[in-house]
N, C-alpha and C positions, 0 to 999 in steps of 0.2 A: 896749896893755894886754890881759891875755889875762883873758877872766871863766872864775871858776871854775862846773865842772859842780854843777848842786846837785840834778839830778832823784834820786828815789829809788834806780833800780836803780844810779848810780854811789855815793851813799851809803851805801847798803847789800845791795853787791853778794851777802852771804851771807846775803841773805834773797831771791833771786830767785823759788825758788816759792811762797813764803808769799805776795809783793806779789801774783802771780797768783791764787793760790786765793782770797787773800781780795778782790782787786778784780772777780773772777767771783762771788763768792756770799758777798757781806756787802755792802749798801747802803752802810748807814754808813763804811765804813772806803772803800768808792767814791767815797764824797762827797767826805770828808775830801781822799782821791788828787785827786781831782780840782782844788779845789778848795787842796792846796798847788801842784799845778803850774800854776795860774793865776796864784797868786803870784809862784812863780819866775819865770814867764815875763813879768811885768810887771817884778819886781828888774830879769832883765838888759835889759831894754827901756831901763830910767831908767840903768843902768851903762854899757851900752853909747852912750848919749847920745842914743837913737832919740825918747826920751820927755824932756822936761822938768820936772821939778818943786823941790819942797823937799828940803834937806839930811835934815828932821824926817819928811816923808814915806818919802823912802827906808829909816828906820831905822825906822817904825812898820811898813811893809809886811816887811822882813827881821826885824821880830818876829813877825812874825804866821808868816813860813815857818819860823820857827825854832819857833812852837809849835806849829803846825801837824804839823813834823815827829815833835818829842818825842809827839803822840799818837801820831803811825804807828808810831814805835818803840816802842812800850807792844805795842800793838796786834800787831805784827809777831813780837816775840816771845812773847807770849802763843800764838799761831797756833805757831810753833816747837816749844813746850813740847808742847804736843798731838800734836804728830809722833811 
């Protein structure tokens, strides 16, 4: 089974220097970055079978990347618009 890519820069590739400018000089949206690819990288941990847990667990953690995300996308493009 092949896991799909879920870090930012393959998600959205056409914000590549926005995720830069604003992971260099915005805390907050650093955190956030941070803090979904923590996520992601426990997702494929439990996907890939490395981790063991609940069916509920893995679907509470891929919400959390899933909101996670939707700020950065807020966020991402707000940063664009100022361009």
């Amino acid at each position: 089974m092949s896991i799909e890519k879920h870090d930012l820069h393959h998600e959205f590739p056409e914000f590549h220097d926005e995720i830069h400018d604003l992971k260099m000089n915005d805390a907050h949206f650093a955190r956030l970055f941070n803090e979904y690819h923590d996520v992601n990288k426990e997702v494929i941990r439990i996907e890939e079978g490395v981790e063991n847990t609940t069916d509920e667990y893995l679907e509470q953690r891929k919400f959390k990347r899933l909101n996670l995300k939707d700020n950065l996308f807020v966020m991402l493009k707000k940063q664009k618009a100022k361009a």
